[in-house]
Kinemage of the C-alpha trace (Angstrom):
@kinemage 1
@onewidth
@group {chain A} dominant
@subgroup {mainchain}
@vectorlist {calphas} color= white
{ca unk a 1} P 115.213 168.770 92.496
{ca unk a 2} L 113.682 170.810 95.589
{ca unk a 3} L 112.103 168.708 98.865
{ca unk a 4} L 108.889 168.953 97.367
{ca unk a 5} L 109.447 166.923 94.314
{ca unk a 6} L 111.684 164.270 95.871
{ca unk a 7} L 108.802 163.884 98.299
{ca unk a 8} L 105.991 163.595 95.605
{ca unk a 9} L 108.475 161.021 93.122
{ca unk a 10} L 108.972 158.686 96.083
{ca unk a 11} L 105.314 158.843 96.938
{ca unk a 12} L 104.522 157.977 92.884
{ca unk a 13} L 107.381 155.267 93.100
{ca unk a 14} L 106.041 153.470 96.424
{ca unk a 15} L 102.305 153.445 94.752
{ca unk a 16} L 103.715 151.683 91.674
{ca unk a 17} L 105.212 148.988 93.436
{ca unk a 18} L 102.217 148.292 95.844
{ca unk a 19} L 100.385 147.947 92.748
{ca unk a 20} L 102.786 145.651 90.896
{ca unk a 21} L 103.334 143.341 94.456
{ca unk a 22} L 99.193 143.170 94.410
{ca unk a 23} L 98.738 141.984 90.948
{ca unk a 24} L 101.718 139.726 90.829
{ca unk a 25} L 100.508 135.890 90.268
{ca unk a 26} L 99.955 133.684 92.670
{ca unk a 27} L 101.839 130.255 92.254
{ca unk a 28} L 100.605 127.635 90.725
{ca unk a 29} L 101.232 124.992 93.642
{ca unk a 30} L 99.827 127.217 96.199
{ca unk a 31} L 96.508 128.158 94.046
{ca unk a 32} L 95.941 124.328 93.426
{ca unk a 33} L 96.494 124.198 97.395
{ca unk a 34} L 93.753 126.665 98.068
{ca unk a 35} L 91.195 125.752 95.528
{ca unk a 36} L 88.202 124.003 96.934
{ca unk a 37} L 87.501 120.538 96.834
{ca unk a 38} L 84.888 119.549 93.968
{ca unk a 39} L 81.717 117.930 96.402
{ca unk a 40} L 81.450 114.863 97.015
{ca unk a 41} L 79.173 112.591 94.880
{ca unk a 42} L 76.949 110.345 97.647
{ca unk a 43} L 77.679 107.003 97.283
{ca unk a 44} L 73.941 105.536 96.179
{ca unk a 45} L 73.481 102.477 98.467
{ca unk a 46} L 70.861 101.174 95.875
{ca unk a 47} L 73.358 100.366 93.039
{ca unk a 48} L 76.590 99.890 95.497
{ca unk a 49} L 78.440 97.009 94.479
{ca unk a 50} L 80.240 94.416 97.127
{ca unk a 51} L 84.403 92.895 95.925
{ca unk a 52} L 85.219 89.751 98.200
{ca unk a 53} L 87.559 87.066 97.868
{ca unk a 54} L 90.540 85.936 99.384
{ca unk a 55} L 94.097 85.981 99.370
{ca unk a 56} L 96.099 82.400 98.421
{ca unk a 57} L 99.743 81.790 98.542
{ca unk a 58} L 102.126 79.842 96.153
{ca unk a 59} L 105.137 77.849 96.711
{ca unk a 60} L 106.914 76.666 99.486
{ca unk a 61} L 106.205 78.360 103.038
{ca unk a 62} L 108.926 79.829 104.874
{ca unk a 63} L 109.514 78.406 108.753
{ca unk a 64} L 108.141 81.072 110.864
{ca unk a 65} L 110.930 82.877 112.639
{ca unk a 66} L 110.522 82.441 116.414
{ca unk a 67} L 111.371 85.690 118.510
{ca unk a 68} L 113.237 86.054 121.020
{ca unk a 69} L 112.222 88.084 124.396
{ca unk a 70} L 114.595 86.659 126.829
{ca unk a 71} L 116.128 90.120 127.098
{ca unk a 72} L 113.697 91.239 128.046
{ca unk a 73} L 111.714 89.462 131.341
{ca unk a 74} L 108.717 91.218 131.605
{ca unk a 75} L 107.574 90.217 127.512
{ca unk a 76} L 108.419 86.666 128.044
{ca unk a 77} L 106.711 86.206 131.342
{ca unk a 78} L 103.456 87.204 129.070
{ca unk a 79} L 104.032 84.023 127.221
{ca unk a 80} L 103.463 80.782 128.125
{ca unk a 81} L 104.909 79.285 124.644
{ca unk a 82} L 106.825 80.120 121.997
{ca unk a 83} L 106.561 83.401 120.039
{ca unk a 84} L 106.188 83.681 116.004
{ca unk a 85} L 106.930 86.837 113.885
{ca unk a 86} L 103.902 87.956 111.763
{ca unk a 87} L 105.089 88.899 109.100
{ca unk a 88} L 104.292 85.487 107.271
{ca unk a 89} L 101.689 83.423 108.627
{ca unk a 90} L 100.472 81.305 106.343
{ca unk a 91} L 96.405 79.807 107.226
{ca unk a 92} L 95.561 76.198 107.178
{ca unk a 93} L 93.618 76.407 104.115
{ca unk a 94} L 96.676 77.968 102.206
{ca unk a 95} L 95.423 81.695 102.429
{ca unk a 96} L 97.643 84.434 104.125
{ca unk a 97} L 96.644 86.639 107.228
{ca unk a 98} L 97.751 89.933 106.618
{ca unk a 99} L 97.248 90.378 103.690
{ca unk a 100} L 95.657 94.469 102.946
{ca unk a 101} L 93.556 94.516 100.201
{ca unk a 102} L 92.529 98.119 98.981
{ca unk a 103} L 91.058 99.895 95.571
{ca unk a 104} L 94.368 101.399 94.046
{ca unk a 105} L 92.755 103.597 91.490
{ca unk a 106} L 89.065 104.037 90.331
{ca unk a 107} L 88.009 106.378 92.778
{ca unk a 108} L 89.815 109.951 91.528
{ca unk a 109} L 87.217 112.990 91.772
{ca unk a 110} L 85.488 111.490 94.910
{ca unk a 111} L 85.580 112.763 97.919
{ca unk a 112} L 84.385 110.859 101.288
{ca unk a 113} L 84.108 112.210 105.159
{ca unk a 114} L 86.676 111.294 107.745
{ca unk a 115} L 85.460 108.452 110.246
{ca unk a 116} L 84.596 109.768 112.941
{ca unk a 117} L 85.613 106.311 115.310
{ca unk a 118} L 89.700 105.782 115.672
{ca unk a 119} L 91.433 102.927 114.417
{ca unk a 120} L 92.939 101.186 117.521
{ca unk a 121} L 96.383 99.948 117.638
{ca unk a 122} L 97.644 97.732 121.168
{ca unk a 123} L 100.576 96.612 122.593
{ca unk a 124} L 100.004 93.461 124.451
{ca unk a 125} L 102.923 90.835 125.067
{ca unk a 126} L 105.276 92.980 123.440
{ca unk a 127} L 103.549 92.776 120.186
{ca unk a 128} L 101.782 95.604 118.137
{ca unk a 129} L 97.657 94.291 117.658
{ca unk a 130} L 96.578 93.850 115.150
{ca unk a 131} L 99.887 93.218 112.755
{ca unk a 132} L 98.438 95.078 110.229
{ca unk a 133} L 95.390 97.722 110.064
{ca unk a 134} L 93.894 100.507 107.698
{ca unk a 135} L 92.621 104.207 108.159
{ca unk a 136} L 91.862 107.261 106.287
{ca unk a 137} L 93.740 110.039 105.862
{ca unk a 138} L 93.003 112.464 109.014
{ca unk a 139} L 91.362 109.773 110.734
{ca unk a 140} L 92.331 109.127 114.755
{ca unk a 141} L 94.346 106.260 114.906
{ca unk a 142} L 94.322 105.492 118.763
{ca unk a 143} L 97.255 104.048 120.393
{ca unk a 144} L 97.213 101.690 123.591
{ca unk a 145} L 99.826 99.905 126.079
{ca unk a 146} L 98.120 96.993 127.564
{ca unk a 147} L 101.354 95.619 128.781
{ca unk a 148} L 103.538 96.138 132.087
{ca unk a 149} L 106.282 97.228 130.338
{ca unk a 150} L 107.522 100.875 128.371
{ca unk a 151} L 107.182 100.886 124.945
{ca unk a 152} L 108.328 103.293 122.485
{ca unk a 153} L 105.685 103.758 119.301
{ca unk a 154} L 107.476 105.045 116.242
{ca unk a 155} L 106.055 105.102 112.671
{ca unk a 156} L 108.262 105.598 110.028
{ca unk a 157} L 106.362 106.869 107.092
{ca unk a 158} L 107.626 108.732 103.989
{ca unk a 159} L 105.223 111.298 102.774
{ca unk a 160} L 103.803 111.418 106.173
{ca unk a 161} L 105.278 113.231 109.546
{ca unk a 162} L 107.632 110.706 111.245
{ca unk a 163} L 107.255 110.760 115.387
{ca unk a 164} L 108.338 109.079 118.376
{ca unk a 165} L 106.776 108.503 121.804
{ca unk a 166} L 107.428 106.984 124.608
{ca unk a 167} L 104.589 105.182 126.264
{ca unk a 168} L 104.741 103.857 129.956
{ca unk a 169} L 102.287 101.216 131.484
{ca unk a 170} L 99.387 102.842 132.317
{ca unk a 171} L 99.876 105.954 130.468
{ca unk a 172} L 97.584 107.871 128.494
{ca unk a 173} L 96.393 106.358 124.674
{ca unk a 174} L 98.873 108.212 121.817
{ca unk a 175} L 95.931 109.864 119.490
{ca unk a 176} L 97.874 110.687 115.862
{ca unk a 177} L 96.488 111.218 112.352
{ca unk a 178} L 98.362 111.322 109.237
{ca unk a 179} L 97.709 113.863 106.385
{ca unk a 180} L 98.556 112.102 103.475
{ca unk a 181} L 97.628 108.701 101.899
{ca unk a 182} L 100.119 106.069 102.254
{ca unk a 183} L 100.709 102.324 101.297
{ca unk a 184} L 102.208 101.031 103.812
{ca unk a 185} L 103.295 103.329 107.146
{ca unk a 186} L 105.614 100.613 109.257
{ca unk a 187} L 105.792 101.382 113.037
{ca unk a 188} L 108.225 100.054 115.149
{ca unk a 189} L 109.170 100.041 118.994
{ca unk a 190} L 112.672 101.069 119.305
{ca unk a 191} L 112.654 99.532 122.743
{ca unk a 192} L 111.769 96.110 121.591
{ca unk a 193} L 113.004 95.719 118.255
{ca unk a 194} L 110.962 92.860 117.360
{ca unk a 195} L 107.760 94.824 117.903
{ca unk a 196} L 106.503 95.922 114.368
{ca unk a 197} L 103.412 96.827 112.684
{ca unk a 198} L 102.110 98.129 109.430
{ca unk a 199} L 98.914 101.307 108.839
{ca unk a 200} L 97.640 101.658 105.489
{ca unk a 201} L 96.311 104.774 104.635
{ca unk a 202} L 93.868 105.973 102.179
{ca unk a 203} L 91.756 108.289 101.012
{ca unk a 204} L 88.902 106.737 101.288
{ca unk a 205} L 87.021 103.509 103.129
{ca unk a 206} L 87.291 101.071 100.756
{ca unk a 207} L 90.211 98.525 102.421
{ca unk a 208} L 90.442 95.538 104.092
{ca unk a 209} L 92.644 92.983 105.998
{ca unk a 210} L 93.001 89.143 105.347
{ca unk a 211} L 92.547 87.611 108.622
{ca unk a 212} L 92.228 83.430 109.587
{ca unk a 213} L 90.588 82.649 106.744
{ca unk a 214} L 92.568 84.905 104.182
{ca unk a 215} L 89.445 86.195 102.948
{ca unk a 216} L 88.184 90.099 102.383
{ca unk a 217} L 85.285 92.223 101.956
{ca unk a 218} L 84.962 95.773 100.379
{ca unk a 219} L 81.654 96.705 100.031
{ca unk a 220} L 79.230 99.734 99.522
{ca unk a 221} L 81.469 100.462 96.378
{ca unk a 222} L 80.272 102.893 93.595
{ca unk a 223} L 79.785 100.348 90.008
{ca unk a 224} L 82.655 101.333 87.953
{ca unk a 225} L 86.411 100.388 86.538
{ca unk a 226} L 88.877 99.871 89.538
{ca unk a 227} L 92.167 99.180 89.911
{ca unk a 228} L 92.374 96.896 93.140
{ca unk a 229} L 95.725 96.198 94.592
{ca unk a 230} L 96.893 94.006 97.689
{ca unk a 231} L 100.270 94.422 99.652
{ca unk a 232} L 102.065 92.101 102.114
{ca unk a 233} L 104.726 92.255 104.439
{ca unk a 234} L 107.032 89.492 103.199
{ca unk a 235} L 105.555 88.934 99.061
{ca unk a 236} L 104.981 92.385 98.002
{ca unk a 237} L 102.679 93.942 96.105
{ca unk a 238} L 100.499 93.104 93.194
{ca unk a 239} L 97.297 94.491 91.172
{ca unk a 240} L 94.440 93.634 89.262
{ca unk a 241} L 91.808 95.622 86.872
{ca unk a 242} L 87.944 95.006 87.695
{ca unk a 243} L 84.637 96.502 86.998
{ca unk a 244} L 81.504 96.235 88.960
{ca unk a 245} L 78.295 96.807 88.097
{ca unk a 246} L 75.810 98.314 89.948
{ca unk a 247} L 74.044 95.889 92.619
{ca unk a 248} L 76.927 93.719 91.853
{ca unk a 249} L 78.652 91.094 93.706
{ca unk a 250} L 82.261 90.527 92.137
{ca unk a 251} L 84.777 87.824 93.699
{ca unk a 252} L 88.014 88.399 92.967
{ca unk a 253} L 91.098 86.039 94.493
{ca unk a 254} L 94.418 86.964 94.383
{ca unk a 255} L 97.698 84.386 94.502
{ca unk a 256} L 100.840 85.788 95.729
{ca unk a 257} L 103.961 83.988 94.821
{ca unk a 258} L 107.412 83.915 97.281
{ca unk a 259} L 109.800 86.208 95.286
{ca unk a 260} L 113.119 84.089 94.429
C-alpha cells in the first residue's frame, strides 16, 4: 500500500469514528438532568385552601437538660439564669415548640420561584435563633453572630454540600444556599458544642414551625390530596393523608408520643 492510500484509509477511518462519537446516546441521567422543567401551574389564590392546627404531646415530659457554659465565660456572662436545651420544650398548654410541620407529598409536577428574602439564622448567647427554621431549596439562608464571642457554623447535611466557617464577632453575615431538598439539615458550632440547630428544606413554601402555642399555619395551598408530615428533634417523625378543597379551611392536629 503506497503513501497515497494509507493517507486516504486513515482519512476514511477518522470520519467514521467522528460520526459514530456524534451519534452515540446520551445517558439517561444526564438527559433527565438537562431536560427542562415542565412550567409552573400559578397557584389560583381564589380556590387556595388554608391547613392549621397544632402540635400536642403524649406521655410523660422529659426534665429539660440544663447546659452548661462555664467553660466558656463570655456565653455565661450573657445569662443571667439558667440555660435549657431546645430540643424538647414542652408549652404550657401541652403543645411542643419546634415542632416543623411541612406537605410531604401532594405537590409533584409543581414548580414554585425561589424567595427572594433570606431565611435568617443568629447566634446570640451562644445559642443558634431560632432552634429550628425552614427554606427552599436555593433560597439565601443568612447567617449572623450577635454575640462577643467566635463561633464556628457547620451544617451537616446528607444530600446537601457539608461546610464549615468560622465566624468572629463582628464579622461579616455567612450567605449559603443548599441545592437539594432536605428533612432535616442539623448545624452545629464545633466551638461550643452545645450550640445546635435544625433547617428544613423544601421544594416549595408550604412549611411551618410550632412556636409558644404549638400551633401552625400553611396556607395559599392548591385543593388537592396531600401527604402532610411533621418532624421533631427529640419524637421523630410522623405523617398523615388529607385533602382540601378549594376555598377550604382544614384543621388538622397532630399528637406525638415519647418513643420507649
Amino acid at each position: 500500500m503506497n503513501l497515497r492510500n494509507i493517507a486516504a484509509f486513515a482519512s476514511l477511518f477518522l470520519l467514521l469514528l467522528v460520526i459514530g462519537c456524534g451519534s452515540a446516546e446520551q445517558p439517561a441521567e444526564e438527559t433527565a438532568a438537562t431536560e427542562a422543567a415542565p412550567a409552573a401551574e400559578p397557584i389560583d389564590p381564589a380556590t387556595a385552601a388554608t391547613i392549621s392546627g397544632k402540635v400536642s404531646f403524649e406521655g410523660t415530659a422529659p426534665r429539660r437538660r440544663r447546659i452548661r457554659m462555664d467553660a466558656e465565660v463570655a456565653c455565661a456572662q450573657m445569662h443571667s439564669g439558667p440555660v435549657y436545651s431546645e430540643n424538647f420544650v414542652l408549652n404550657d398548654n401541652g403543645t411542643l415548640r419546634n415542632a416543623f410541620v411541612y406537605v410531604k407529598s401532594g405537590l409533584e409536577g409543581r414548580s414554585f420561584p425561589t424567595p427572594p428574602d433570606a431565611v435568617v439564622l443568629d447566634q446570640k448567647g451562644c445559642m443558634y435563633t431560632p432552634h429550628v427554621v425552614g427554606a427552599m431549596v436555593g433560597q439565601t439562608v443568612r447567617v449572623l453572630n450577635s454575640d462577643q464571642t467566635t463561633h464556628n457554623v457547620h451544617p451537616v447535611p446528607k444530600n446537601n454540600r457539608e461546610w464549615n466557617r468560622s465566624q468572629a464577632p463582628g464579622a461579616n453575615a455567612i450567605e449559603a444556599t443548599f441545592a437539594r431538598d432536605e428533612i432535616m439539615i442539623p448545624v452545629k458550632c464545633n466551638v461550643h458544642p452545645w450550640m445546635k440547630s435544625y433547617i428544613g428544606v423544601l421544594k416549595h413554601p408550604y412549611f411551618a414551625v410550632t412556636g409558644e402555642d404549638g400551633t401552625f399555619e400553611i396556607g395559599n395551598l392548591p385543593p388537592g390530596d396531600y401527604t402532610l408530615g411533621v418532624w421533631h428533634e427529640s419524637l421523630g417523625s410522623s405523617e398523615m393523608q388529607i385533602s382540601v378543597a378549594a376555598q377550604e379551611s382544614k384543621t388538622v392536629d397532630f399528637v406525638l408520643e415519647k418513643a420507649g
